[in-house]
C-alpha positions in Angstrom: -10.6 185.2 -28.0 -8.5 186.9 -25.2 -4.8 186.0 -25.5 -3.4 184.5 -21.6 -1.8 186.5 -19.1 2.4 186.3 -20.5 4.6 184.9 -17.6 8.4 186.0 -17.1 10.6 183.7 -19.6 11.9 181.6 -16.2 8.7 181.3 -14.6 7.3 179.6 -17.7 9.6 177.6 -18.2 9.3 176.3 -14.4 5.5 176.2 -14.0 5.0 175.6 -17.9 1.0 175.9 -18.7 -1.6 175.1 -17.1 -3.5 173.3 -20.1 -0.4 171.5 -19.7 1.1 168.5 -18.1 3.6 169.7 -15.2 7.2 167.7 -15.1 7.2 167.0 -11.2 11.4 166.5 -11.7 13.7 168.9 -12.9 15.4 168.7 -16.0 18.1 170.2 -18.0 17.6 173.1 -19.1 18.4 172.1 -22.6 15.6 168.9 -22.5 12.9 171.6 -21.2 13.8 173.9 -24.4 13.5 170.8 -26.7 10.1 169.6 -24.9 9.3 173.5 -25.4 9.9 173.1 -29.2 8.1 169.7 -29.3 5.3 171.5 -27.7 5.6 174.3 -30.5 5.7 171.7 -33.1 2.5 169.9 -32.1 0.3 173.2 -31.7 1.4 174.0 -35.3 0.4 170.5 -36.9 -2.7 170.8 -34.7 -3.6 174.1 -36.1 -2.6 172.7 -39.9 -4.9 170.4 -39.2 -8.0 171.7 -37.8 -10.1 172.0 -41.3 -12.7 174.4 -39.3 -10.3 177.8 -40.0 -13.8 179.5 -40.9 -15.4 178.8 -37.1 -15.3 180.8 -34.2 -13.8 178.2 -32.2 -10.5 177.6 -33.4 -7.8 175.8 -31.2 -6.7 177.4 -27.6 -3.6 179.3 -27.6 -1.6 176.9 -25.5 1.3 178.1 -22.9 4.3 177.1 -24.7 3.9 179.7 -27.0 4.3 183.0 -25.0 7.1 181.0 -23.4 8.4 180.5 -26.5 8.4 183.9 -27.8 9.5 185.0 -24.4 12.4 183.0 -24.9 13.3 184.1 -28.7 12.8 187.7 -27.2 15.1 187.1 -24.2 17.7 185.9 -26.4 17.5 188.7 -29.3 18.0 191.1 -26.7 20.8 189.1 -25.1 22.4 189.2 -28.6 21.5 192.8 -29.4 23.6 193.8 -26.1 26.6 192.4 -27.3 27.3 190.4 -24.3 27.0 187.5 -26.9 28.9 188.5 -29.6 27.1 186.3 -32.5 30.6 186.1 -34.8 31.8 184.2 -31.4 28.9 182.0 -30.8 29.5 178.0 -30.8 27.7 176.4 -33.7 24.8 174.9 -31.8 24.1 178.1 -30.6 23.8 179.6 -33.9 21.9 176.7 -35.2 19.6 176.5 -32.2 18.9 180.5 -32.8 18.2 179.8 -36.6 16.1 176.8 -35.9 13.7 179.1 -33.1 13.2 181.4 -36.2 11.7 178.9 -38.7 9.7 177.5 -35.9 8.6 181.0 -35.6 7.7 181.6 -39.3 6.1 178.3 -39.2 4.2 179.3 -36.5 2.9 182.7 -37.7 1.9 180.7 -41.1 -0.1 178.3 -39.1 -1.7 180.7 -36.9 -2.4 183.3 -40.6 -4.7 180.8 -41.4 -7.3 181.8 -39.5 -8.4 185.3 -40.8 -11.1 186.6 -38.4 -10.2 189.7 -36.0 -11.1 188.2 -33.2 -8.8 185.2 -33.8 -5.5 185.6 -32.2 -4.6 189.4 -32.2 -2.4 189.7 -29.6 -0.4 186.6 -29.7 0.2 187.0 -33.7 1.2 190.8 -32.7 3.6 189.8 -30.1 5.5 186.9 -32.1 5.3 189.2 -35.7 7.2 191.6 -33.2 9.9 189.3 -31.9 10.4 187.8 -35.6 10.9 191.1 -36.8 13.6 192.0 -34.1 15.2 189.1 -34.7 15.5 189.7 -38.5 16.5 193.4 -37.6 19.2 192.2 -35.6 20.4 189.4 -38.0 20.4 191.7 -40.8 22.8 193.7 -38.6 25.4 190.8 -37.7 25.4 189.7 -41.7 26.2 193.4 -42.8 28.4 194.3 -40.5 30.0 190.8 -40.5 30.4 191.4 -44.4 31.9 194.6 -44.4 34.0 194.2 -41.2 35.7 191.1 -42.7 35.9 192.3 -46.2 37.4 195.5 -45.6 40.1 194.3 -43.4 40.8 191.8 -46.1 41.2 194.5 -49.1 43.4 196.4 -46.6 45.4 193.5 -45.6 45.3 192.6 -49.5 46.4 196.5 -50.5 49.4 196.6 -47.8 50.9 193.2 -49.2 50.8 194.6 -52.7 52.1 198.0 -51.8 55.4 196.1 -49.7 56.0 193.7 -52.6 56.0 196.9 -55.0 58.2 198.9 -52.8 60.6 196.8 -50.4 62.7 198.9 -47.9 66.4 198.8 -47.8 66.1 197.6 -44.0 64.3 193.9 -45.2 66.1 193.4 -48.5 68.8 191.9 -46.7 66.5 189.9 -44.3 64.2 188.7 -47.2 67.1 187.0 -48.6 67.9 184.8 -45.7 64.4 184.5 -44.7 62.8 181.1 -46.1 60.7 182.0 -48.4 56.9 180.1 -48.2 56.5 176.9 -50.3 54.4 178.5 -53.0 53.1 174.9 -54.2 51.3 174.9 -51.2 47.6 174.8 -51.5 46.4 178.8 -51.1 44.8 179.7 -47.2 41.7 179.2 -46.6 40.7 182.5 -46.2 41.7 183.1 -49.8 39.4 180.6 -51.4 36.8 182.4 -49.6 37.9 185.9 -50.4 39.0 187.5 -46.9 36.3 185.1 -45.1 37.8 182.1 -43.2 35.3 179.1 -43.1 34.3 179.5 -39.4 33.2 183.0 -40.4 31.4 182.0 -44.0 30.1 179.1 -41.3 28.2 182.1 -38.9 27.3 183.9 -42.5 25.9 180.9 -43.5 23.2 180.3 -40.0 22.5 184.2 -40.7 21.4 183.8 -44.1 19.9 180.7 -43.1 17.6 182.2 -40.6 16.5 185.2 -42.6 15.1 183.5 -45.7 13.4 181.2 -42.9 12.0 184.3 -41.7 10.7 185.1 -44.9 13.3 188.1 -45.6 15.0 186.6 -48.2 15.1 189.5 -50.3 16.5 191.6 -47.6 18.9 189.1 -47.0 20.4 188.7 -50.7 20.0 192.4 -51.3 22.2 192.9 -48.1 24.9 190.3 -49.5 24.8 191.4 -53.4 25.9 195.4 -52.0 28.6 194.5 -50.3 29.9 191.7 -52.7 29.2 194.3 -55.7 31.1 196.9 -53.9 34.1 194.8 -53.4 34.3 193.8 -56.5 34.4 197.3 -57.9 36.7 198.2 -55.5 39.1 195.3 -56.4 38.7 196.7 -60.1 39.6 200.2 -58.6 42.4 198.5 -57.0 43.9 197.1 -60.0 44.2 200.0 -61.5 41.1 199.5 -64.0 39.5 202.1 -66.5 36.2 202.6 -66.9 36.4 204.4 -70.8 33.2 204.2 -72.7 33.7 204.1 -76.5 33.4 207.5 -77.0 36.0 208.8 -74.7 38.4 205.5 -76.4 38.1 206.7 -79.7 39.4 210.5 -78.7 42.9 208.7 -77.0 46.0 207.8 -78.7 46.7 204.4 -79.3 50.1 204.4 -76.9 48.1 204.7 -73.8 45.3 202.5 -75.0 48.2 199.6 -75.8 49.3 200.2 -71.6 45.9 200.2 -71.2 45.0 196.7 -72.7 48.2 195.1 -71.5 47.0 195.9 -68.0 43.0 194.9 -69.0 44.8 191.2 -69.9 46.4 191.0 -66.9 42.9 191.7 -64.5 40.8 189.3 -67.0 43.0 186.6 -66.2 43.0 187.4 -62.6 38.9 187.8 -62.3 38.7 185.0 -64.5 40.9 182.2 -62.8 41.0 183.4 -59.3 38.7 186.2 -58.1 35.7 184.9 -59.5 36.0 181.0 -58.4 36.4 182.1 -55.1 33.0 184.2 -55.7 31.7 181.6 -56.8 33.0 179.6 -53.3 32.0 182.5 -51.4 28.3 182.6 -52.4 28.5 179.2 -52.2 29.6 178.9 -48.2 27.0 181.5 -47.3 23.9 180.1 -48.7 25.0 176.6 -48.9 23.3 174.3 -50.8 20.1 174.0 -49.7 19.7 177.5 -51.9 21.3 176.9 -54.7 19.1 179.0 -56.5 19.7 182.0 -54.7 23.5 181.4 -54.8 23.5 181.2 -58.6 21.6 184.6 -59.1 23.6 186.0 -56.8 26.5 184.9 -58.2 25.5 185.7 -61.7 24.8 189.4 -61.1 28.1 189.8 -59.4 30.0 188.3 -62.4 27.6 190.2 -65.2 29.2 193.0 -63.7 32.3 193.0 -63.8 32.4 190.9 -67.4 30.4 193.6 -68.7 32.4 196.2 -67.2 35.7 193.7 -69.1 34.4 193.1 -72.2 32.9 196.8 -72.8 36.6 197.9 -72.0 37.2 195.0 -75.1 34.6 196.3 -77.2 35.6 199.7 -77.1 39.4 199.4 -77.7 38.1 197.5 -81.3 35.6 200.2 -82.0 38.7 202.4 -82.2 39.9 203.6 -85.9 41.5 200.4 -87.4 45.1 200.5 -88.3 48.0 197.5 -88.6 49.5 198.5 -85.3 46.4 197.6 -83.5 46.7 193.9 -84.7 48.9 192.4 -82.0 46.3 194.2 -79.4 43.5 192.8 -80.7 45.3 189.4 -80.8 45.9 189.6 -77.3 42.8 190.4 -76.3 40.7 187.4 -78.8 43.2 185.2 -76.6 42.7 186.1 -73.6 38.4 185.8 -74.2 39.2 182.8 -75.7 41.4 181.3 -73.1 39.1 183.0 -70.4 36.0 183.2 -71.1 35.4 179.0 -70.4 36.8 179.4 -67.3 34.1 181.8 -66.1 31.6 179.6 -67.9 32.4 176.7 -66.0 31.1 178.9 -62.3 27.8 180.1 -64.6 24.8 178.2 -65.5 21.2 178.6 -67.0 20.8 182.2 -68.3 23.1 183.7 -66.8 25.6 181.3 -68.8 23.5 182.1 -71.9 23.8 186.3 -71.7 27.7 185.7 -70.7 28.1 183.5 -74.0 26.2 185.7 -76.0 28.2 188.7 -74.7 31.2 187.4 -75.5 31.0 185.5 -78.8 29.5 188.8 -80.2 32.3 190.6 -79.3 35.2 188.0 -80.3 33.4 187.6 -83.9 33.7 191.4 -84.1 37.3 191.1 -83.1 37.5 187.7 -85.4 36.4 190.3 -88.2 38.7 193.2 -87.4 41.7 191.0 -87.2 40.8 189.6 -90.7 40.4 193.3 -92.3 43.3 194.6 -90.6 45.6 191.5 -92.3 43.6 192.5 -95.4 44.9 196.1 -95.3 48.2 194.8 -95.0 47.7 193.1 -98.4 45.9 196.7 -99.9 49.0 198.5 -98.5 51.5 196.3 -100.2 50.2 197.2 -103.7 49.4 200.7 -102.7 52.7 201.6 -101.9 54.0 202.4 -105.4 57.0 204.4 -104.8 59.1 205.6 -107.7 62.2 206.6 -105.7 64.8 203.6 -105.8 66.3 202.8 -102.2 69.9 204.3 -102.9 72.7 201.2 -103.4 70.2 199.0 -103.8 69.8 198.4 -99.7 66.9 196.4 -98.7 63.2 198.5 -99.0 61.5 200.2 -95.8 58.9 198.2 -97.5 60.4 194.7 -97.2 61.4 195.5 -93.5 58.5 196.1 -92.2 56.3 193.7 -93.7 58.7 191.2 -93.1 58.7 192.2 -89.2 55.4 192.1 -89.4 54.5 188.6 -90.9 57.0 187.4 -88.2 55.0 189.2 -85.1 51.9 187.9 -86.8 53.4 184.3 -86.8 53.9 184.1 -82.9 50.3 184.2 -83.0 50.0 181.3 -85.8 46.8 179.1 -84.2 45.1 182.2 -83.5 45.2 183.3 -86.8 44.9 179.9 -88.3 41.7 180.3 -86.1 40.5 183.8 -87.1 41.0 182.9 -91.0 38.7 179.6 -90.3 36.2 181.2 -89.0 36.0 184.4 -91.0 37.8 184.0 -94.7 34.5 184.0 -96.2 33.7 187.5 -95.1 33.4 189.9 -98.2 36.0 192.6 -97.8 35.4 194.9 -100.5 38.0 197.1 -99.3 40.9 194.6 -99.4 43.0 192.9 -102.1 41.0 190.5 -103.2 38.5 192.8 -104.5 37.4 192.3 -108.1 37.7 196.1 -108.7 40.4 197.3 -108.5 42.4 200.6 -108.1 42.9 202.7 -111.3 45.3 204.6 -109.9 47.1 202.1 -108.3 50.4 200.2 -110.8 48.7 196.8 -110.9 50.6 193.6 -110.6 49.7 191.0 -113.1 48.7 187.8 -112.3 52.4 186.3 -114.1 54.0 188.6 -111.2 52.2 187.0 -108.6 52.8 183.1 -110.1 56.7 183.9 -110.5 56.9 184.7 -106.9 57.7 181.2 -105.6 53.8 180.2 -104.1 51.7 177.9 -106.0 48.3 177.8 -104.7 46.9 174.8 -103.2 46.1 172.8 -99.8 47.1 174.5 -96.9 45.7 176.1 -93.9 44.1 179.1 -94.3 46.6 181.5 -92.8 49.3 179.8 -94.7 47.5 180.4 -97.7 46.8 184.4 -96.8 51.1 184.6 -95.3 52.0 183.1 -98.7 49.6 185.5 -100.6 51.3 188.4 -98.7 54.6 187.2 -99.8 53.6 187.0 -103.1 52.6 190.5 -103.6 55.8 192.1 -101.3 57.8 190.2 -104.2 55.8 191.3 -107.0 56.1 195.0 -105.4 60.1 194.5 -105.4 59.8 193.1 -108.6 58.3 196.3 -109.9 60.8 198.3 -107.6 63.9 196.9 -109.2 63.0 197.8 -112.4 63.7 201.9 -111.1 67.1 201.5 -111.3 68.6 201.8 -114.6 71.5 200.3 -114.3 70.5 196.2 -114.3 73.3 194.9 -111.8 72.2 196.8 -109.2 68.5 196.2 -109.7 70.0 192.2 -109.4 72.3 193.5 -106.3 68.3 194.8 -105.1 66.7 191.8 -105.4 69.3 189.9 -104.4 69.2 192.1 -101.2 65.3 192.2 -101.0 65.6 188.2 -101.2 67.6 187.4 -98.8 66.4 189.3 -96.5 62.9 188.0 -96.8 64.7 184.6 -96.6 66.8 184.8 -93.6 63.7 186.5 -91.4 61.3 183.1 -92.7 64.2 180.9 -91.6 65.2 182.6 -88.6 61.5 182.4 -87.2 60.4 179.2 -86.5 56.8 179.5 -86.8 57.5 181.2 -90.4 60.1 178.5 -91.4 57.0 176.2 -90.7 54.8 177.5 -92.1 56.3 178.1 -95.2 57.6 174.7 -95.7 60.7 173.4 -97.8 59.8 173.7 -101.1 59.5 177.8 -100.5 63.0 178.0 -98.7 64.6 176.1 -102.2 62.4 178.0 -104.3 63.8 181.5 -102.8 67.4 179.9 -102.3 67.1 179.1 -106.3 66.0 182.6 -106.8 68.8 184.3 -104.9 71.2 181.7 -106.8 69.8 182.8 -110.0 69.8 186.9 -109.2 74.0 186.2 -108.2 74.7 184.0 -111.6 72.8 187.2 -113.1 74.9 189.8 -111.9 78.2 188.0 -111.9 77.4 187.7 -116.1 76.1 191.4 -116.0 79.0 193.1 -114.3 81.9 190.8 -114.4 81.2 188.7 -117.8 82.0 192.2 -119.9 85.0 193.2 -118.2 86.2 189.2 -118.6 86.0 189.8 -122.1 88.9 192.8 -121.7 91.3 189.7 -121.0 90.4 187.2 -124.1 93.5 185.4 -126.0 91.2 185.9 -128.8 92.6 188.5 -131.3 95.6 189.4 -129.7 98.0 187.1 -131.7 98.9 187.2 -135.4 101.1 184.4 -137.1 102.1 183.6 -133.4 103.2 187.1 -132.7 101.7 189.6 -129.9 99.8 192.8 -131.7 101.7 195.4 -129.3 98.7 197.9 -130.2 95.8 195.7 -129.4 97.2 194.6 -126.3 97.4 198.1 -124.5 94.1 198.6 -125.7 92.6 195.7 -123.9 94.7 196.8 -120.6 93.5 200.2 -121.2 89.6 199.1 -121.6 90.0 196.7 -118.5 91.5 199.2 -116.6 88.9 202.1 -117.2 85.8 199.5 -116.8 87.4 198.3 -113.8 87.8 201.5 -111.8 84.1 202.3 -113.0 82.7 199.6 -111.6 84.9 199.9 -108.5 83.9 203.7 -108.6 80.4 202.9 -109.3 80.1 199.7 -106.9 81.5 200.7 -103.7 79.0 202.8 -103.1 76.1 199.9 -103.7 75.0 198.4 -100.0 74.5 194.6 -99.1 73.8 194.8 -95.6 74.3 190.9 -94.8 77.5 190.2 -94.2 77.3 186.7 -95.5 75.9 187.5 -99.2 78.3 190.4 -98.8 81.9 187.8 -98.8 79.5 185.2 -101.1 79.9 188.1 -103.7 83.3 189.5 -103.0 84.4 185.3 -103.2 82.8 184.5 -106.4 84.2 187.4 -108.1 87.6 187.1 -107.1 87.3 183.5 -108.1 86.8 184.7 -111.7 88.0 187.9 -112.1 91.3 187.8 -110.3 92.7 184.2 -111.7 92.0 185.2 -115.4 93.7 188.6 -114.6 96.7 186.9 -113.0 97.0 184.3 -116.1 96.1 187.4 -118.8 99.1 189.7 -117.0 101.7 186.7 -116.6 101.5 186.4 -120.1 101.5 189.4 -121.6 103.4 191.8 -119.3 106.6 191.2 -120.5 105.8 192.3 -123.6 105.8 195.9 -122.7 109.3 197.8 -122.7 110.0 197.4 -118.3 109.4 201.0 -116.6 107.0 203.4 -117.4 105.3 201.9 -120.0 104.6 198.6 -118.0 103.5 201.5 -115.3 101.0 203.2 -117.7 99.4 200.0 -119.3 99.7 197.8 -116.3 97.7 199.8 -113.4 96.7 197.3 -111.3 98.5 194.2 -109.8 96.6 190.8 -108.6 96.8 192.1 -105.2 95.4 195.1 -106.0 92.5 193.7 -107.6 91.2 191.9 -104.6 91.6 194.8 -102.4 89.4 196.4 -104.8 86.6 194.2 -105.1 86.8 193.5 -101.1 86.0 197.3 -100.9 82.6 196.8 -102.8 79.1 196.8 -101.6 80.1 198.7 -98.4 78.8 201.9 -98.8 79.2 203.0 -95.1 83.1 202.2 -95.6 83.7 204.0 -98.6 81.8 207.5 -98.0 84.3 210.0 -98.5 86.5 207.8 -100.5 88.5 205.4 -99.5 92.4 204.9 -100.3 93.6 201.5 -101.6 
C-alpha cells in the first residue's frame, strides 16, 4: 500500500493524524512527544501482534510515525549543525535522543516482519534513512569525543612529566614555599577514568547506548577498541618501552638489557596497578552495565595487548644466553609477574583470564627453571675452577669473594628462591653438580671434603639446603687451594683468611645469618679457632723451643756454648719468620691484632723470662751485642709488623 502524504515536523505534531484522535487543548510540548512515543509504542505491539504477516492487509501505517521520524530527523540535523553541541547536552536530552533510537530499531523490526514488496516501502526506506544518519552522526560524536579527550589528556599527562623531570630555576624557589597537594588524597576523577571526567564517560555512555540499540554494535566497539588500543600503545611509547623480539635480544649486550628490564619493572607495575584498573573503569563507564559482556571483551583485548607486548619483553630477556650475572634480573622480573600478575587477574574473567594465566605461568616456570640452572652453574663453577696458582700471602681467593657476594645478593631474594627451589628442585639438571657423571678432567672433591665443611644434611628449606651445599663445596675448593702452598702456616694463615671471611659476610647479612643458623656460625667460629691454635704450634711452638731451660744447665752451672747457640738459633728463625711473614696478608683488621695478641702473649713473655736470666751471663759489651740481637721491645714491634703486606713492601725499618 501507498505510504501518506509526510507533513512538516510542527504541523504534525499540531494536527497529529487523521486516523487519530485530535487533543482539542494544547499541551506541553514535552507531554505531546511522550503521547507521540505512546502512539509509536502501540503501533509496534499492534504490529507484533497481528499473526496475519503473510496477508495483503497488514495494519495501516498510522500518523505518528512520519511525525516521528520527522522529528528524529529534525533533531539529527539540529545536532549535525553543531548548534547543539552533543558533549554539552543535559542528560535528558541525551537519554531522550537514545531512547527515540531504540524505538526506532524497534520499530524497523516490527515493521521487517512483513516481507512482501508492496508492504511498507517507503516508510521503512525513510526511517532506515534517518536511523542510519543518526548512527552516522553518533559514531561521529563518540570518535571524536574519544580522541579529543584522550589526546589532550596524554598531552596534559606528557607536560607534567616533562616539568617534574626538568624544573626551571625561576619555580624552584616558588615550589618550596608553595603547599604542596595532600597526596593521601583520593586521585581526581578524571584519573580513575583515564583523561575522561564522569560527565564525559556519562555522554560516552548514551552514545554507546544508542548505537548498539541501533543495531551498530560492532561499529560501535570497533570505534572504542582503536582509540583505546592506540592510547595504550602510545602510553607504552611514552614510557619509554622497547618493542625487541627475541632475536634482536639475543644480539645486545647484557648492560643495556639490565637498563632495559629495570625500566620494563617499573611500567609492569604501572599498567598492572594503575593504568589498567582504570581501563578496566573506563570500559566500564562507557558501556555500563547493562553490557557487561561487551565491556569484558573489550577490555580483554586491550589488556592481551599490552601483557603480551610485557611478558614477550620477559620472555625474551630469558631466552638470552644464561650466565650468573643474569640471576638478580631474572629475579626481578619472576617478582614482579608474581606480585603483578593477580592484580591484572583480578579486572579479567572467563577466557580471557584463562589465556592471561596461561601466558604467564608458562613463562614464570621457564623463568622458575632458568633461575634453578643458573644457581646450579654456580655450584659447577665452584668445582670447576681448579686453579693451581696460590693467592700470594695467603689473602682471601677471588674465588671466595665473589661467591660469597653472590650468595649474599641471592639471599635478599630468600622467599623467592625458597619459592623457585619448591617448585622446581626436582628438575633433572644433567649439566649441574649434582650430576652422577662427573668431570674427568675436573680435581674432584670427595665426599669426606664435603662432610668436614661444617653442613650436615637434613631438614631444612630447600634453598637452605642448596646455600649450604654451595658452602660446602667453596670450602672444599679452599680446602684443596691451601694445600698449594708449601709452607703449612701460611696455608693455616689461608684458611684462616678464607674462613673468616666467609664468616663475617654470613653474619653481617641478616637473611644469611638466618639462614644459616647457629650451629653453622659455632661450627665456623670452632674452625677458625682451630686453624689459629694450628699455626701458633706451627710457627711459634719451634721457635719457643730456642728458649727451653732444658739442656742449658750442668751440675747447676750455665753451658756458655749451648747458650749462644740457642740465642743464635732464635735469633736466625726469628728474623726468618719476620722476613718471611711480613709479607703474608690478613686483610681483617680484627683477626689481624687477634694474631699479633696471641703471639706476643707467648712469644714475648718467655723471651723476656729466657733473656732476664741468662743475659748476664755473657761478658757486658759486644758479646752481649752479638748474642743478644733483639730486646723485648723489639720483639713486639716485630711481630706488630706481620701480616701487613701493603706496609712492609719495600722493607720496612724497625
Amino acid at each position: 500500500m501507498e505510504d501518506q502524504d509526510l507533513p512538516p515536523p510542527d504541523a504534525a505534531i499540531e494536527n497529529a493524524d487523521q486516523n487519530e484522535q485530535v487533543v482539542e487543548e494544547p499541551t506541553p510540548v514535552a507531554s505531546r512527544v511522550d503521547i507521540l512515543s505512546q502512539e509509536i509504542d502501540r503501533f509496534i505491539y499492534v504490529l507484533d501482534g497481528d499473526d496475519q504477516s503473510d496477508s495483503s492487509s497488514p495494519p495501516e501505517i498510522v500518523g505518528s510515525v512520519h511525525i516521528f521520524a520527522d522529528l528524529l530527523d529534525f533533531k539529527v540535523v539540529e545536532y549535525e549543525s553543531g548548534s547543539k553541541k552533543w558533549i554539552e547536552l543535559e542528560e535528558d536530552e541525551c537519554s531522550s535522543f537514545v531512547e527515540s533510537i531504540d524505538r526506532t530499531a524497534k520499530l524497523l523490526k516490527s515493521l521487517s516482519r512483513f516481507h512482501s514488496a508492496d508492504y511498507y516501502p517507503s516508510v521503512i526506506n525513510r526511517i532506515s534513512e534517518v536511523k542510519q544518519r543518526a548512527m552516522s552522526f553518533m559514531e561521529d560524536e563518540f570518535k571524536s569525543i574519544l580522541d579529543d579527550y584522550q589526546t589532550s589528556y596524554d598531552r596534559d599527562q606528557r607536560n607534567e612529566t616533562d616539568e617534574a623531570k626538568t624544573p626551571s630555576p625561576s619555580n624552584v624557589d616558588e615550589a618550596s614555599e608553595t603547599e604542596l597537594p595532600d597526596q593521601s588524597e583520593s586521585p581526581p576523577e578524571k584519573d580513575e577514568f583515564l583523561g575522561y571526567s564522569g560527565e564525559v564517560t556519562t555522554k560516552l555512555n548514551k552514545l554507546a547506548e544508542g548505537m548498539i540499540a541501533g543495531g551498530h554494535e560492532t561499529e560501535c566497539t570497533e570505534l572504542y577498541f582503536v582509540v583505546r588500543r592506540n592510547a595504550m600503545e602510545q602510553n607504552l611509547k611514552h614510557l619509554q618501552f622497547e618493542k625487541y623480539s627475541i632475536d634482536e635480544m639475543q644480539k645486545m649486550q647484557w648492560d643495556p638489557i639490565e637498563k632495559e628490564v629495570s625500566a620494563w619493572i617499573k611500567i609492569f607495575k604501572d599498567f598492572a596497578t594503575s593504568l589498567l584498573p582504570n581501563e578496566r573503569r573506563l570500559v566500564d563507564a562507557v558501556f555500563s552495565e547493562n553490557h557487561t559482556e561487551i565491556s569484558d571483551s573489550l577490555f580483554g583485548n586491550l589488556a592481551r595487548i599490552v601483557i603480551f607486548y610485557l611478558l614477550t619483553f620477559a620472555e625474551a630477556v630469558m631466552m638470552t644466553k644464561r650466565s650468573a650475572e643474569k640471576l638478580f634480573k631474572f629475579l626481578d622480573i619472576y617478582e614482579t609477574l608474581r606480585d603483578s600478575i593477580p592484580e591484572v587477574e583480578k579486572l579479567l574473567s572467563g577466557d580471557w583470564l584463562y589465556q592471561l594465566k596461561t601466558a604467564a605461568s608458562l613463562i614464570s616456570t621457564m623463568l622458575g627453571e632458568a633461575i634453578f640452572n643458573i644457581l646450579g652453574d654456580l655450584e659447577n663453577s665452584i668445582q670447576a675452577d681448579s686453579g693451581k696458582t696460590p693467592v700470594p700471602g695467603g689473602d682471601v681467593h677471588p674465588l671466595t669473594c665473589y661467591t660469597m657476594k653472590y650468595l649474599k645478593h641471592a639471599c635478599v631474594y630468600r622467599d623467592t628462591l625458597e619459592q623457585v627451589f619448591r617448585e622446581h628442585k626436582k628438575i633433572d639438571r644433567p649439566d649441574s653438580a649434582t650430576s652422577s657423571d662427573p668431570d674427568p678432567d675436573q680435581d674432584p672433591i670427595s665426599d669426606d671434603q664435603t662432610q668436614n665443611c661444617g653442613y650436615q644434611a637434613g631438614p631444612g628449606s630447600a634453598f637452605q639446603l642448596q646455600l649450604a651445599k654451595v658452602m660446602d663445596l667453596l670450602d672444599a675448593n679452599l680446602e684443596t687451594k691451601s694445600r698449594l702452598y708449601k709452607d703449612p702456616s701460611l696455608s693455616l694463615i689461608f684458611m684462616m683468611n678464607n674462613g673468616r671471611y666467609i664468616l663475617q659476610k654470613t653474619k653481617g647479612t641478616g637473611e644469611m645469618r638466618s639462614i644459616m643458623g647457629d650451629p653453622w656460625v659455632r661450627k665456623r667460629s670452632s674452625d677458625l679457632r682451630s686453624y689459629h691454635t694450628n699455626y701458633k704450634r706451627e710457627t711459634w711452638t719451634k721457635l719457643l723451643q730456642c728458649l727451653s731451660h732444658e739442656g742449658l744447665s750442668v751440675n747447676g752451672k750455665v753451658m756458655k756454648p749451648v747458650l749462644k747457640e740457642r740465642f743464635k738459633s732464635f735469633n736466625a728463625m726469628f728474623d726468618e719468620i719476620h722476613r718471611t711473614q711480613t709479607t703474608w696478608v690478613v686483610s681483617d683488621d680484627q683477626l689481624q691484632s687477634e694474631l699479633r695478641v696471641s703471639i706476643s702473649a707467648i712469644v714475648i713473655p718467655a723471651y723476656r723470662s729466657f733473656m732476664g736470666r741468662f743475659s748476664q751471663i755473657f761478658t757486658p759489651g759486644r758479646q752481649t751485642e752479638k748474642y743478644i740481637k733483639y730486646q723485648p721491645e723489639d720483639i713486639e714491634t716485630c711481630i706488630e709488623e706481620l701480616f701487613d703486606a701493603s706496609s712492609n713492601q719495600g722493607g720496612k725499618k724497625r
